[in-house]
C-alpha positions as CSV (number, residue, x, y, z in Angstrom):
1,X,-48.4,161.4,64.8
2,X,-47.4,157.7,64.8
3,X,-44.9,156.8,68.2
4,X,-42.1,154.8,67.6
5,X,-41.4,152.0,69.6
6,X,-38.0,150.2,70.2
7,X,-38.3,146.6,70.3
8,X,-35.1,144.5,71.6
9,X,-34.6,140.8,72.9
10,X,-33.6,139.4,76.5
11,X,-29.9,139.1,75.3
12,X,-29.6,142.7,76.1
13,X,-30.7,142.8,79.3
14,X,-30.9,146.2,80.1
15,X,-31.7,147.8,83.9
16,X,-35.5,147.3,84.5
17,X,-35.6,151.5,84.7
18,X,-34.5,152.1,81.2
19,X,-36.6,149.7,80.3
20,X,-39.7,151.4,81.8
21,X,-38.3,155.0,80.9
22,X,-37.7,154.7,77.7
23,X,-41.0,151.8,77.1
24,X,-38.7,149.2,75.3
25,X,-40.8,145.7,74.4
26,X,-38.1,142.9,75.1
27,X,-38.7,139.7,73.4
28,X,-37.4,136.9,75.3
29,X,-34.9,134.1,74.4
30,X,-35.7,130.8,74.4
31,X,-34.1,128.2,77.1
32,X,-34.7,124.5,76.7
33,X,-33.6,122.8,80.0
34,X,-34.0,118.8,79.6
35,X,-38.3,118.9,78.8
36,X,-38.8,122.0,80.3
37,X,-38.7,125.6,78.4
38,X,-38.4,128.9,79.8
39,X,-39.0,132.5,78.2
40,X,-35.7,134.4,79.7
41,X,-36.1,136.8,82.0
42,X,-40.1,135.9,82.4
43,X,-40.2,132.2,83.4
44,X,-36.4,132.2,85.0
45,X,-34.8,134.9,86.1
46,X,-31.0,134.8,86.5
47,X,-30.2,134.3,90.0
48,X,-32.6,131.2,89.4
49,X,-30.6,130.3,86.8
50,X,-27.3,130.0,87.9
51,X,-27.8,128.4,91.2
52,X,-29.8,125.3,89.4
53,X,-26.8,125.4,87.0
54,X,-24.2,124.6,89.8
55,X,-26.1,121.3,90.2
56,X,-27.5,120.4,86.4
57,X,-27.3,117.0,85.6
58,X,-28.4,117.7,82.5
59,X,-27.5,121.5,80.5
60,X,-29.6,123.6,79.2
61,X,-29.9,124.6,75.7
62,X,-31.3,128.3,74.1
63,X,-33.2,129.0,71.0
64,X,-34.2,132.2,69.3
65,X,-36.6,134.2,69.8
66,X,-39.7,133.0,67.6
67,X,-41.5,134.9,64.5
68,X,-44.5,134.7,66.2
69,X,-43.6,136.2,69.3
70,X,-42.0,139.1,67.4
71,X,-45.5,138.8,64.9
72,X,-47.4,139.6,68.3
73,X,-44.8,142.7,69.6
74,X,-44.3,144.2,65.7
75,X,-48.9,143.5,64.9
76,X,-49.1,145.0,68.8
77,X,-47.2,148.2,68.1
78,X,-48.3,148.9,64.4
79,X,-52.3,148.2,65.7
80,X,-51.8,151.3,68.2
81,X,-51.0,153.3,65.0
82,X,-47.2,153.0,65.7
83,X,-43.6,152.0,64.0
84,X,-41.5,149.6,65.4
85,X,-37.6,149.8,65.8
86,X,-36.1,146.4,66.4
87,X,-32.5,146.4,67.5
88,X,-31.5,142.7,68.2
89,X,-28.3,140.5,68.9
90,X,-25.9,140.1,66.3
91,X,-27.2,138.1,63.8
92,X,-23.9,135.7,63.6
93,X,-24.7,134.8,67.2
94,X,-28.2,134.2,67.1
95,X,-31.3,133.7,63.8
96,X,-33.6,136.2,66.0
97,X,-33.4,138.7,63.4
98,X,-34.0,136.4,60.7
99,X,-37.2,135.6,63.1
100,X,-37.7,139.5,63.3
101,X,-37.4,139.5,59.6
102,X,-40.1,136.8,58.7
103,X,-42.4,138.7,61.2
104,X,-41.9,142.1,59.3
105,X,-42.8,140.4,56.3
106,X,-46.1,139.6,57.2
107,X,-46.8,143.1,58.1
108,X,-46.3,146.5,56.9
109,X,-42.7,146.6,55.8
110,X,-42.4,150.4,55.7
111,X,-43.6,150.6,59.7
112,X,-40.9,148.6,60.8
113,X,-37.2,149.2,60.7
114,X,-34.7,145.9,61.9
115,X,-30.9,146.4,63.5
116,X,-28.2,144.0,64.2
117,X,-26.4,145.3,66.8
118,X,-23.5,142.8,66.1
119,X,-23.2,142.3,69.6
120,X,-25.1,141.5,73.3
121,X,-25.4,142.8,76.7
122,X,-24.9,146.2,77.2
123,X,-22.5,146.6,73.9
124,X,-26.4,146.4,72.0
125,X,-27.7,148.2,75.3
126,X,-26.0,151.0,74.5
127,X,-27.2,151.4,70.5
128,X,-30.8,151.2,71.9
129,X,-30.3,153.5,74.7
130,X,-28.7,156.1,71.7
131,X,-32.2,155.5,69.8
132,X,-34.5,156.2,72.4
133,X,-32.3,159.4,73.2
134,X,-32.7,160.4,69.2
135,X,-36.1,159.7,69.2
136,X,-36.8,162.0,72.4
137,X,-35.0,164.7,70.3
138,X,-37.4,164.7,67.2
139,X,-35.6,161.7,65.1
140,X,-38.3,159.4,62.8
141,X,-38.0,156.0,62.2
142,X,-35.2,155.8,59.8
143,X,-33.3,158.2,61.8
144,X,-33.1,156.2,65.2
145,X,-32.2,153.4,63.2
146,X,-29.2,155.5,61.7
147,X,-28.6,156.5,65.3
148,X,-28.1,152.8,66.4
149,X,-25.8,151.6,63.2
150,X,-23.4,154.6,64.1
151,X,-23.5,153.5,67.1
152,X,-22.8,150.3,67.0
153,X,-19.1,151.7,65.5
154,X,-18.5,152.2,69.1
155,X,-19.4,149.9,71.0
156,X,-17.7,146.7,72.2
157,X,-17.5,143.8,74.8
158,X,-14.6,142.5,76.6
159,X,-14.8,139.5,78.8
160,X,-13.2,136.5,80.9
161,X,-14.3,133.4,80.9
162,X,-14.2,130.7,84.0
163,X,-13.9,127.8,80.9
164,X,-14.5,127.3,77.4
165,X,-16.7,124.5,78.0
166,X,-19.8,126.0,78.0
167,X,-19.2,128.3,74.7
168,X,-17.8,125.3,73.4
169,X,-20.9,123.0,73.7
170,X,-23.0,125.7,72.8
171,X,-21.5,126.1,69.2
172,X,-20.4,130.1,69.8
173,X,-16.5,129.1,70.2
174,X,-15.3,130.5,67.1
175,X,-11.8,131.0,67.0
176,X,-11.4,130.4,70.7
177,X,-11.3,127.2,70.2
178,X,-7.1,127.4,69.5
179,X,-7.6,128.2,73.4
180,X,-9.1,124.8,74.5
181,X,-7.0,122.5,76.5
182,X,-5.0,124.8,77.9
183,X,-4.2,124.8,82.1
184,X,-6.7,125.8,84.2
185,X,-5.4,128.7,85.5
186,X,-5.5,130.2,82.5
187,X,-8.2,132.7,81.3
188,X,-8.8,133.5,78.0
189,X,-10.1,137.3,77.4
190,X,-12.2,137.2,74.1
191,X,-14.4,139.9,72.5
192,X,-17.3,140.0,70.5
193,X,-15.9,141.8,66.9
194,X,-17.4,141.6,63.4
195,X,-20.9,139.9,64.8
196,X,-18.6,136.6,66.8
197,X,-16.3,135.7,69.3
198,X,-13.0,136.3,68.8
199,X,-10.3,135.5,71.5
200,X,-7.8,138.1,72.7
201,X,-5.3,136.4,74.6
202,X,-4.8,133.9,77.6
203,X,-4.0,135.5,81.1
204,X,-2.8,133.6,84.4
205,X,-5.1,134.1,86.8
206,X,-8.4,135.9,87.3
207,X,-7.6,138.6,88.7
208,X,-4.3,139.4,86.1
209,X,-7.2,138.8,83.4
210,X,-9.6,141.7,84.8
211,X,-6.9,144.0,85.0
212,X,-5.6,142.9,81.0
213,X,-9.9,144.2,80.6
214,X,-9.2,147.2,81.7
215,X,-6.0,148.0,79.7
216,X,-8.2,146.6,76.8
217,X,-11.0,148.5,77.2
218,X,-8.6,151.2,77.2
219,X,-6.9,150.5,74.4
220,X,-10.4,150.8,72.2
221,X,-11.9,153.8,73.7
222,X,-8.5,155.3,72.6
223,X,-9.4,158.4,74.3
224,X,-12.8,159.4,72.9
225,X,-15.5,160.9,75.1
226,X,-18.2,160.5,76.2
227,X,-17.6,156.8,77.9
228,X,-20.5,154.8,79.3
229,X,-19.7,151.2,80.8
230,X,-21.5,148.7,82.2
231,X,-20.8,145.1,83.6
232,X,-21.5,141.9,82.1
233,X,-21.5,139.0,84.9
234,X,-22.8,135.3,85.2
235,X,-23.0,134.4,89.4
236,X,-19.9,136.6,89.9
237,X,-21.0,140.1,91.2
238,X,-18.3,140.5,93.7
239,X,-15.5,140.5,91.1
240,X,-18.1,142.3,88.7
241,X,-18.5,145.1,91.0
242,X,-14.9,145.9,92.1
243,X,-14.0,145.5,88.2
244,X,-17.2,148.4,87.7
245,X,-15.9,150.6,90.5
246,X,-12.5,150.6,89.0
247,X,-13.6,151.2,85.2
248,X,-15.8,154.2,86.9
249,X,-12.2,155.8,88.4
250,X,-10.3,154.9,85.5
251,X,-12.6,156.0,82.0
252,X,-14.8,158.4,84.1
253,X,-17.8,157.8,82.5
254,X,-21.2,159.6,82.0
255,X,-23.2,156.2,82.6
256,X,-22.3,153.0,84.2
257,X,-24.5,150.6,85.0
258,X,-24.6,146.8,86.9
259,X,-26.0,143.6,85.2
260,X,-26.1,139.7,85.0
261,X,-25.3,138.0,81.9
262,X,-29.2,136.7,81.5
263,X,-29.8,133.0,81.4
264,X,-29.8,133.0,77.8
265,X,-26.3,134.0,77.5
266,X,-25.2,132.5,80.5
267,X,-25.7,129.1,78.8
268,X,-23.1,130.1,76.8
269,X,-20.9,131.8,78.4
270,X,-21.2,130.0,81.9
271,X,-20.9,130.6,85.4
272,X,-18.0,133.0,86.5
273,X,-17.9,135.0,83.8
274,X,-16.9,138.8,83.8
275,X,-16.4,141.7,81.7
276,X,-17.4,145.1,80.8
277,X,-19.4,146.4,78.0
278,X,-18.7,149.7,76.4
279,X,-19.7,152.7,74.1
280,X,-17.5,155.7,73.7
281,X,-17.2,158.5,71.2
282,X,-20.9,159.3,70.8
């Protein structure tokens, strides 16, 4: 009986152990740093990352993930008498599932099911982990994928941003932009909704901001259970941890889990950024 393996991208960036438990092939992101390029998460890694970002002269860039590396993954999988399951970042914030899609066009269509998460991080994390979790239950193909699109209704991402400059430049800033130019001080929460960015409101301070997060994140679980959280950070794990420690006491959740922003997202997003992905209700 054909296996069927769940192929995601680097956006995700989900712990190393579920990775390995659950035998999830990532495809990495593409960054393009002045004339060098890096696979993310392979060729730089995101402590790396961030500390040669402090001191960039020049900024890096990201592109998708190509159709032949996905060509490679999807031929791999369906050559060990397999189906593929490709959950991937929302396709308003990135063409690798149009690049997932030209590669399942060149192979057998019926072996290989594609979904956008609509989101990153753990917020697509969580869909994929909900797969795997079907699929160790009995679920086929279609099934798992059913299992993530459900799933997707209940996820979300809340974060803070240090500046706009960096989702600015990189062409993500959406609506956010009505939030550029204002003081300093002042840190906009946004969200990813609908597949993009979408701002929130504008707090004082860090630390006021983390707490608005919370109330947030609140305000969308809406009191549905199960609740699994984890962090989204970019060269901020201090704050990233006490904000994890206090969404653990305050949602009480049956997972939470610790990551960096990867390098990929980072470019966007920039250094200092914090916030907490969620799934609740399923």
């Amino acid at each position: 009986m054909a296996k069927v393996v769940l192929v995601t991208d680097s956006t995700g960036y989900l712990p190393k152990e579920l990775i390995d438990l659950y035998q999830i092939r990532v495809a990495p992101q593409v960054l393009i740093w002045g004339k060098e390029t890096f696979l993310d998460g392979i060729d730089i890694l995101p402590d790396e990352f961030y500390r040669r970002l402090k001191t960039a002269k020049v900024m890096p860039s990201t592109s998708q993930v190509t159709p032949a590396t996905l060509l490679d993954i999807f031929g791999s999988i369906l050559n060990e008498g397999n189906e593929a399951l490709g959950i991937f970042i929302g396709a308003e914030l990135s063409g690798t599932l149009t690049s997932a899609n030209q590669a399942r066009d060149e192979l057998a269509r019926e072996k290989i099911e594609l979904v956008d998460s609509g989101t990153i991080a753990m917020a697509m994390g969580f869909q994929i982990l909900a797969a795997a979790r079907a699929l160790e239950k009995g679920a086929n193909l279609r099934e798992a994928a059913e299992v993530a699109r459900q799933t997707s209704k209940h996820t979300g991402v809340i974060f803070t941003l240090d500046t706009l400059e960096f989702l600015q430049r990189g062409g993500r800033i959406g609506a956010a932009s009505r939030y550029l130019g204002t003081a300093l001080n002042v840190k906009p929460i946004l969200e990813v909704r609908g597949g993009k960015v979408e701002p929130i409101e504008r707090i004082r301070t860090k630390s006021k901001a983390l707490d608005r997060v919370l109330d947030i994140i609140e305000e969308r679980i809406h009191g549905q259970t199960p609740v699994r959280i984890s962090t989204i950070h970019a060269l901020a794990e201090e704050e990233a941890t006490r904000l994890l420690e206090r969404a653990v006491a305050r949602f009480h959740p049956v997972e939470a889990y610790m990551a960096m922003a990867s390098p990929v997202v980072g470019t966007h997003a920039g250094p200092g950024t914090v916030g907490l992905a969620f799934c609740a209700g399923v």
